[in-house]
N, C-alpha and C positions, 0 to 999 in steps of 0.2 A: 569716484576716485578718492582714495585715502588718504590724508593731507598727514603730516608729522613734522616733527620740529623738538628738539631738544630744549627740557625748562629744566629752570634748578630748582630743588626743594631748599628751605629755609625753616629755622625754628622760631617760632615765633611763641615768648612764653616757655608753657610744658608742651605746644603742639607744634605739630611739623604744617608745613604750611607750601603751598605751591606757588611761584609766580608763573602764572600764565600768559603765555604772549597775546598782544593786539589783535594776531589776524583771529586766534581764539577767544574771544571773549564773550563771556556770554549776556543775555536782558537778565535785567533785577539782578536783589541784592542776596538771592540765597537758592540752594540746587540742592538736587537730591544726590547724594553719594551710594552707589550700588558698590560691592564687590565680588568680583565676579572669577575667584582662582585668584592669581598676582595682579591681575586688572582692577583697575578704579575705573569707572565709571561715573563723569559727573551729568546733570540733566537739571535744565533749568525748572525750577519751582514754579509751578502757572496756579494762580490762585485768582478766585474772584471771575474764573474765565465765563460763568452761567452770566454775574452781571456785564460781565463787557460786550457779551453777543447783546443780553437783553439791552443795554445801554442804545445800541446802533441799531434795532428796530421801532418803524416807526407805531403811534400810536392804534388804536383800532379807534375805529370811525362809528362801529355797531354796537348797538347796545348788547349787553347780556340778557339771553331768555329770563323770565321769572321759572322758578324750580318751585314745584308741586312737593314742601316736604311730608305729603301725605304717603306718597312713591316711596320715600327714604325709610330703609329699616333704622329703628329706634333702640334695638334691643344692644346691651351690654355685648362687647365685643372682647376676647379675649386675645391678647396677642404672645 
């Protein structure tokens, strides 16, 4: 379902500035602005998300293998 609601633009400074209503508000303090034709697009900025998963898993309990760097190519790699 497609929710809508009339906001006023405002100048703030040399930029135009939106107030956004309550029911619309977004998490943190900065979004990504798309444009898309006469549409804006805004989308909250998710940073840091790799440590917030890693944050919430628990530890490991198992050691790590020893690694044989005899196995491991040694040679200059070009990328």
């Amino acid at each position: 379902m497609l929710t809508q609601r009339h906001a006023r633009l405002f100048r703030n400074g040399r930029n135009q500035a939106l107030r956004i209503p309550r029911e619309f508000e977004m998490p943190g303090e900065e979004v990504i602005i798309l444009k898309d034709g006469d549409r804006l697009i805004l989308e909250p900025l998710k940073r840091n998300r790799l440590l917030e998963v890693l944050a919430t898993l628990e530890p490991l309990d198992e050691p790590f293998p020893d690694v044989d760097v005899g196995l491991l190519p040694l040679d200059d790699v070009e990328l």
